[in-house]
N, C-alpha and C positions, 0 to 999 in steps of 0.2 A: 789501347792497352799495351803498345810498344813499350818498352823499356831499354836504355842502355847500358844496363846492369848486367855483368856476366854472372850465370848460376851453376857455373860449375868451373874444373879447373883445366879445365880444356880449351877454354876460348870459346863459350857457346852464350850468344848471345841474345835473349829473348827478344822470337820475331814476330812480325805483326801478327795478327789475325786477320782471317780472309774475310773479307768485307762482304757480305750478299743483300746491302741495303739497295732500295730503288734507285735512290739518285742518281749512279751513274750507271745506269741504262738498267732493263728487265734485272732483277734481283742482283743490278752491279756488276754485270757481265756481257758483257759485248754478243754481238749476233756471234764474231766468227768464234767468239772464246766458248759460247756455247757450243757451236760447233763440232769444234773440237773435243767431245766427249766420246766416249768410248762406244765400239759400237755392242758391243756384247756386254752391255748394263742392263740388257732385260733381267727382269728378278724372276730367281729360282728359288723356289721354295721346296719344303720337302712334305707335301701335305700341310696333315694337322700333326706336324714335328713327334710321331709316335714317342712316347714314355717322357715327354716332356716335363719338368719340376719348378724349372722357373720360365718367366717372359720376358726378363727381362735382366739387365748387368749395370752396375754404378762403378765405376772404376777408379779409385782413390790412389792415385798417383805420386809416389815419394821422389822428383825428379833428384838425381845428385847421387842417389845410393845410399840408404840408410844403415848406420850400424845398428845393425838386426841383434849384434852379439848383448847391446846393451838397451834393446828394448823389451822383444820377446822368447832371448835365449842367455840369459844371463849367465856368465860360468861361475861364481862367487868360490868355488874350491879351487879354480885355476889358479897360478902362478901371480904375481904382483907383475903390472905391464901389461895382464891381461885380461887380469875381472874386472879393469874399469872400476869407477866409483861408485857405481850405482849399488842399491841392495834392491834385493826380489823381493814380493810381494805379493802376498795372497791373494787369488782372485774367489770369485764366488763358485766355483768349483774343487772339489780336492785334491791338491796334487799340482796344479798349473801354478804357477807363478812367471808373473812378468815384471817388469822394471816398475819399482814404487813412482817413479814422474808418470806415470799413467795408471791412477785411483780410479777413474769414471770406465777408464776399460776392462779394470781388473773385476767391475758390479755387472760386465755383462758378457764377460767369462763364459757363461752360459751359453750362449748364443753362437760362437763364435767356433773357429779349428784355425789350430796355428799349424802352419808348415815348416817346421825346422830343420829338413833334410832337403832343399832344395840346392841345388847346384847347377853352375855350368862351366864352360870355360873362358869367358870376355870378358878381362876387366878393362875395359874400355866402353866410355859414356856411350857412344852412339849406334857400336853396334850391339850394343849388349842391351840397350833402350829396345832396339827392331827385335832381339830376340824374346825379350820377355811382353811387349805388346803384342806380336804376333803369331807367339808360338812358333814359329819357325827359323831357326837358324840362318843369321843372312848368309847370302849369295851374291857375287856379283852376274851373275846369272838372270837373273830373276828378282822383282821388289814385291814381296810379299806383302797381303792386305792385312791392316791390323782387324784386330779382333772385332771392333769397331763396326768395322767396314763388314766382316763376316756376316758379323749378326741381321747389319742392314741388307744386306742378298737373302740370308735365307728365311730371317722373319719375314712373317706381315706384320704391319704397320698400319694403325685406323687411319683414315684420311685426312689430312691439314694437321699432320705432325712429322716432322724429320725424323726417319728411323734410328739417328747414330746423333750425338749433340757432343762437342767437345768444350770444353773452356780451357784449356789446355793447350800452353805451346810446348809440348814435349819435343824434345833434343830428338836430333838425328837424321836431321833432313827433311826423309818420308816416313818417321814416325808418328803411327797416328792415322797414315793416309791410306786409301783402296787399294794402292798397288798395282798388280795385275787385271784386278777388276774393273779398273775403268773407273774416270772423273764422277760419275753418276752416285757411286758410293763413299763418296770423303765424307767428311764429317762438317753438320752444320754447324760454324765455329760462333761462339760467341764472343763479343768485345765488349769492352766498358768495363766501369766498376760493376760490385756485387749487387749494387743495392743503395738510394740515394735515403732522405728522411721519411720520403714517404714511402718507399719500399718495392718503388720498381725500379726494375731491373733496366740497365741500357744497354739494349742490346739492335744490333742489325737485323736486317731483312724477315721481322714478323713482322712488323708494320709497315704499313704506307708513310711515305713523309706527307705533313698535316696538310697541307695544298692540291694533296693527288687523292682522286675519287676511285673507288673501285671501275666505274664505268670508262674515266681515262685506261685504267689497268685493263680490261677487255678490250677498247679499241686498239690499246696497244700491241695486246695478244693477237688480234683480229690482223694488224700488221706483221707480226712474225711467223702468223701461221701461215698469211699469202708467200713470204718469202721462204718458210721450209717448203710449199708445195712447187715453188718455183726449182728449187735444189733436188726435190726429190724427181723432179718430170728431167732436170741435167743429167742425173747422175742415181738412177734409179739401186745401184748395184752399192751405193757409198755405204763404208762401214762407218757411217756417222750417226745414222738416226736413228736408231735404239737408244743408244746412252742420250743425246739431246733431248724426246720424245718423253723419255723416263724422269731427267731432274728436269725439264721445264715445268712436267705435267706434275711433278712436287712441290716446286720453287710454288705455281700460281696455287697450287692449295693449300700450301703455308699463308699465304698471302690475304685471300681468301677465307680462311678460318680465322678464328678466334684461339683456339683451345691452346696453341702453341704459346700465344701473347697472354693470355691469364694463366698458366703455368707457371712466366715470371714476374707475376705481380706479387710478390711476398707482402704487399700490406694485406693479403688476405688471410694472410697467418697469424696468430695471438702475438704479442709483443714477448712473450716469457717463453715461447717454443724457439723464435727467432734469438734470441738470446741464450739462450739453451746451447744452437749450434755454433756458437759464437760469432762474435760482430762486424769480423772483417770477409774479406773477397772470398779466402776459402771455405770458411761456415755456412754463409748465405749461398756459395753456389754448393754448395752440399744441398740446402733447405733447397736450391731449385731443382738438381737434380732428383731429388724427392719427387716434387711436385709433377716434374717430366715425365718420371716412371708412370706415375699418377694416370698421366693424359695420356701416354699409350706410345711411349719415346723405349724403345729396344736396348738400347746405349747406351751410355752419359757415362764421358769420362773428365774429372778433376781435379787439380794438378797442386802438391804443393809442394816448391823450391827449397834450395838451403842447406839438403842432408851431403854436398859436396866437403866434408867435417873432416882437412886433412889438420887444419888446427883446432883448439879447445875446443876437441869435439862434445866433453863433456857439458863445460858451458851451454854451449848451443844446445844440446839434448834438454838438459837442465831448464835451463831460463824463459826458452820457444819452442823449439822443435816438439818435442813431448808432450808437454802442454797443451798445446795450439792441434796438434793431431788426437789428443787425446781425449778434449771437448770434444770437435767436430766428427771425430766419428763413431765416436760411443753415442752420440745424440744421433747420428745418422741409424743409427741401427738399432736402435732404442724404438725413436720415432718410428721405423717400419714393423716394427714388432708391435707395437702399439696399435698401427692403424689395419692391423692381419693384413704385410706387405711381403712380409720379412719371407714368407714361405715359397714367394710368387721369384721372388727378387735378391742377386745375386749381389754381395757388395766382396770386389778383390782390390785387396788393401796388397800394395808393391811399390818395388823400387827396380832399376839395372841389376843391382847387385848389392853384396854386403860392404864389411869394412875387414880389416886387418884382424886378426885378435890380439898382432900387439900391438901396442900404443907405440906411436914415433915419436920422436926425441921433440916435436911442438904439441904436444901432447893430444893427439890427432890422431886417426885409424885412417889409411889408403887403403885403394881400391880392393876389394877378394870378392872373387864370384864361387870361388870352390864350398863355400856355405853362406848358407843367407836362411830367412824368413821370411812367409810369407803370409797374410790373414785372409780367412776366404767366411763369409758368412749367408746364413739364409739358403735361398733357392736349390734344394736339394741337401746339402752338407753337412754335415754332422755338426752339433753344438754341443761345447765342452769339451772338446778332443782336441789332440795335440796329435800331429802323426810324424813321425822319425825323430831323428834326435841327431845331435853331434856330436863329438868326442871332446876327452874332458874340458879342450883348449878351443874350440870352437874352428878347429883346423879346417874338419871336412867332415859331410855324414858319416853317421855310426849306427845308422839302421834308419832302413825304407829309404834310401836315395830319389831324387825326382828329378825331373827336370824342366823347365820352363815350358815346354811341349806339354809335357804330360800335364801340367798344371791348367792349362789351355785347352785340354782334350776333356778332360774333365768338367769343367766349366762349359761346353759344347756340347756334351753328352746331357747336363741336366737342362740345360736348353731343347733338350728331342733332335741334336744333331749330330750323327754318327763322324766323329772325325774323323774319319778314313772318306770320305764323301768327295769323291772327284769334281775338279771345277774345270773350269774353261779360261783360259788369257784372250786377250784381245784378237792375238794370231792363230786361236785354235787348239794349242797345247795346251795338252789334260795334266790339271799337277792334283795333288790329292792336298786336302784342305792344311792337314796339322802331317809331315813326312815321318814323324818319326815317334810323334803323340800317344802316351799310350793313359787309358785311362784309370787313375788310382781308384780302385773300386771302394780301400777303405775309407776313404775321406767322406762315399756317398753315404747319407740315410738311407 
């Protein structure tokens, strides 16, 4: 699913995905690459997560930086240059309105809390990406785990399911990745198209290739086990075998189950729901992401490109952008309200950062992080609520300021996980989960 396509205006160039198929060796990873896993990847949980609201997170990904001014915070009394062409539009609650190129979102209104007063200070693609995945401000200090990765440490996870699934090559290097945590917590990445005619998914490392039996896969394992007991009798003291012990004994239960591999079999869906979330890559991995949450997947983050709009940013909002998010995740969030998901289940709709609120001379909005927007629904959160606001030019917040931490702590809290919750790096130093996260209480139901 490489491409040489750059998707943004920095020279980022979408990179592979990491392969975890059999064919080249146990789930596509070499003895010593497994090896090399971290050794403090044992999972810590926190119990039964006290005051928990949701189980689980779907993370809709606006890679490029959407202008928020002209989707979910319209300024239409602002100055010419900077109420953009759009007009607002009524949603099914009173008083919201969002950009008329998103109808299907404006019917479930309802459902949803727009965050209008968020802010930070990076307008820049990659590290302003680390900060709003991670909640945490980067450092070169330290590479903090995305939220991802969080969730996968401190949930459990039913057996023969990846706790964190990404389809997503989000910008920035290690975004997206475990971080400090250790190789045991990345993300089980997906490749391929969304979805062929008959409706499965091409994906790596849930299946076997059609030649290899489970029983070769055992002998195999039966091979690697003699050779970790061989490393562990060398080197008794190695800070390896935790994190190995932990994704091998994942990898072979993926492997081993089913439930992961009928998750993306979407011909199990009606043809008018698949439809519904619309037809290309990013709709159908929305409809898989669904289906993930389904089977007991923590995680699932999904990525859609483009919103890098230094030119006819209108156009592009217009014609695709709007559009195209505007099907897929009003049907995302519809569907989970429909199957009683939506309350279990957290869906955060984001970007880096905003745009300009004035239009540049190619009729395009650059980079602003000092206000943006953000959608957060389900799994704890208020539905029909807008919280802060910005001032009349879309400059900077004008009540309830937030910050991408906080937005993150939030999100962790209705998960049952105190974001002040000390963790462990590889080397032993204790960092505290989210450094500066605080949680907005009014956002919560």
């Amino acid at each position: 699913m490489a491409s040489n396509n750059r998707t943004d205006c920095e020279g980022f160039y979408r990179r592979d995905f990491i392969r975890l198929g059999a064919g080249a060796g146990l789930m596509g990873l070499s003895l010593p690459e497994l090896l090399r896993l971290e050794a403090n990847a044992a999972r810590k949980t926190t119990g039964e997560n006290a005051g928990r609201k949701a189980d689980s997170v779907i993370m809709v990904w606006l890679a490029g930086g959407p202008a928020t001014i002209d989707m979910w915070d319209l300024k239409p009394d602002a100055p010419e240059g900077i109420r953009g062409n759009f007009k607002p539009a009524k949603t099914n609650v009173s008083g919201i309105e969002i950009s008329e190129h998103m109808p299907k979102m404006a019917k479930v209104a309802d459902k949803i809390s727009i965050v209008r007063s968020i802010n930070h200070s990076i307008p820049s693609h990659a590290p302003a990406t680390l900060f709003m995945t991670t909640g945490n401000k980067p450092t070169p200090a330290l590479q903090f785990p995305a939220m991802g990765s969080l969730a996968s440490k401190m949930l459990k996870t039913p057996t023969g399911v990846p706790p964190y699934v990404s389809f997503s090559d989000i910008r920035g290097g290690t975004a997206g990745t475990s971080g400090y945590l250790g190789t045991a917590y990345n993300p089980f990445m997906v490749e391929g198209a969304a979805g062929n005619a008959k409706g499965n998914m091409k994906v790596r490392g849930i299946q076997l290739p059609t030649d290899f039996t489970l029983d070769e896969l055992s002998n195999r394992d039966k091979l690697l086990s003699g050779f970790d007991a061989t490393f562990r009798d060398a080197d008794k003291n190695a800070d390896l075998v935790q994190g190995f012990d932990a994704f091998h004994q994942q990898a072979l239960d993926i492997l081993r189950s089913d439930r992961t591999r009928k998750a993306f079999d979407l011909a199990q869906e009606k043809p008018e729901l698949r439809a519904r979330y619309g037809a290309d890559n990013f709709g159908q991995s929305a409809l898989a992401a669904r289906r993930l949450v389904e089977a007991g997947v923590r995680f699932v983050t999904i990525s859609i490109g483009g919103w890098d709009t230094h030119r006819q940013t209108f156009d592009a909002h217009s014609k695709k952008l709007q559009p195209t998010l505007d099907t897929t995740l009003s049907a995302l969030i519809s569907d989970l309200a429909d199957r009683g998901m939506l309350d279990k289940t957290i869906v955060y709709c984001a970007g880096e950062f905003g745009r300009t609120p004035k239009v540049n001379k190619d009729t395009g909005r650059d980079h602003w992080a000092r206000s943006m927007a953000v959608v957060l629904a389900g799994g704890g959160f208020k539905r029909g609520y807008v919280h802060g606001s910005t001032d009349g030019q879309g400059m900077a917040p004008a009540s309830d300021p937030c910050l991408p931490d906080d937005i993150s702590a939030s999100i962790f809290s209705n998960l049952g996980i105190n974001s002040k919750t000390e963790l462990s790096t590889s080397n032993g130093r204790t960092v505290q989960m989210f450094r500066e996260g605080t949680v907005i209480d009014r956002l919560l139901a």
